[in-house]
C-alpha positions, 0 to 999 in steps of 0.5 A: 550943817549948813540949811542948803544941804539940809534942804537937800535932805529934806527934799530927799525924805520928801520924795521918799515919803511922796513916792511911797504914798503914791504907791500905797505903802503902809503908814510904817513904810514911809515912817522912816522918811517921814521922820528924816523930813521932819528932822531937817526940817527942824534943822533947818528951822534951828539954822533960819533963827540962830543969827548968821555966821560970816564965813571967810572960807565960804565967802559968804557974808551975813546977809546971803547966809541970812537970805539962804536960811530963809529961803531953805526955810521957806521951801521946807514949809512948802514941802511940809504943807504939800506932804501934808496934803498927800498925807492927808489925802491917803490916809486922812486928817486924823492920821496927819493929826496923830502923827504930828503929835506923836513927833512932839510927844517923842521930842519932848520925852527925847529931851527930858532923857538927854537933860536926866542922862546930863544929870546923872553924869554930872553927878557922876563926875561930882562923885569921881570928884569927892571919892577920887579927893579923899582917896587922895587925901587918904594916900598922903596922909598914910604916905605922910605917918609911913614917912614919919614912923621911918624917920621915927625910927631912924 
């Protein structure tokens, strides 16, 4: 996705959050948001520093791709650093604090599952693999001794 359209996302789950601390919601009913703001803001941050892709549908050249994923990047910080200051302003540094870390601790475990889930199905494969060749190998060699036997006998 391209970093316009997820600025866009993030300035959706920005309001989201701003208008649900302004009305005094719960810390668990802005969590939603809160984590959609975080998650294209991510994205966005992964668009601004791959290098830029010339598009001949879009038209764009690599310096204006370049120039829109800093820009969108950019506005994404601002909007980071003023939820902050909602954030903290309605439910204090501890919370901002708790929160952020508890968002790194989810990626990291989040990662570590999706590397384990990797792991285990290339072994999977590498099983199907061994299995499937001496099931094979099994069924030509039986195929070979029947044709022999018949040729044998004939």
């Amino acid at each position: 996705m391209d970093p316009i359209s997820l600025l866009l996302i993030a300035k959706s789950a920005y309001e989201a959050v701003k208008s649900g601390i302004a009305v005094g919601k719960e810390l668990q009913g802005v969590a939603a948001d809160l984590g959609s703001l975080f998650d294209s803001v991510a994205a966005i941050t992964r668009a601004a520093s791959s290098p830029p892709k010339e598009s001949l549908i879009s038209g764009k050249g690599a310096q204006q791709l370049a120039m829109e994923a800093y820009a969108a990047k950019a506005e994404a910080d601002a909007l980071i650093a003023e939820l902050k200051n909602h954030f903290v302003g309605e439910y204090g540094l501890a919370a901002w604090d708790q929160v952020v870390a508890e968002t790194t601790r989810i990626k990291k475990q989040q990662r570590a599952e999706a590397l384990e889930a990797a792991k285990e199905q290339e072994e999977l494969m590498q099983n199907v693999m061994v299995y499937g060749s001496a099931f094979l190998l099994l069924v030509v060699l039986v195929v070979c001794g029947l044709l022999a036997a018949i040729s044998i006998t004939h």
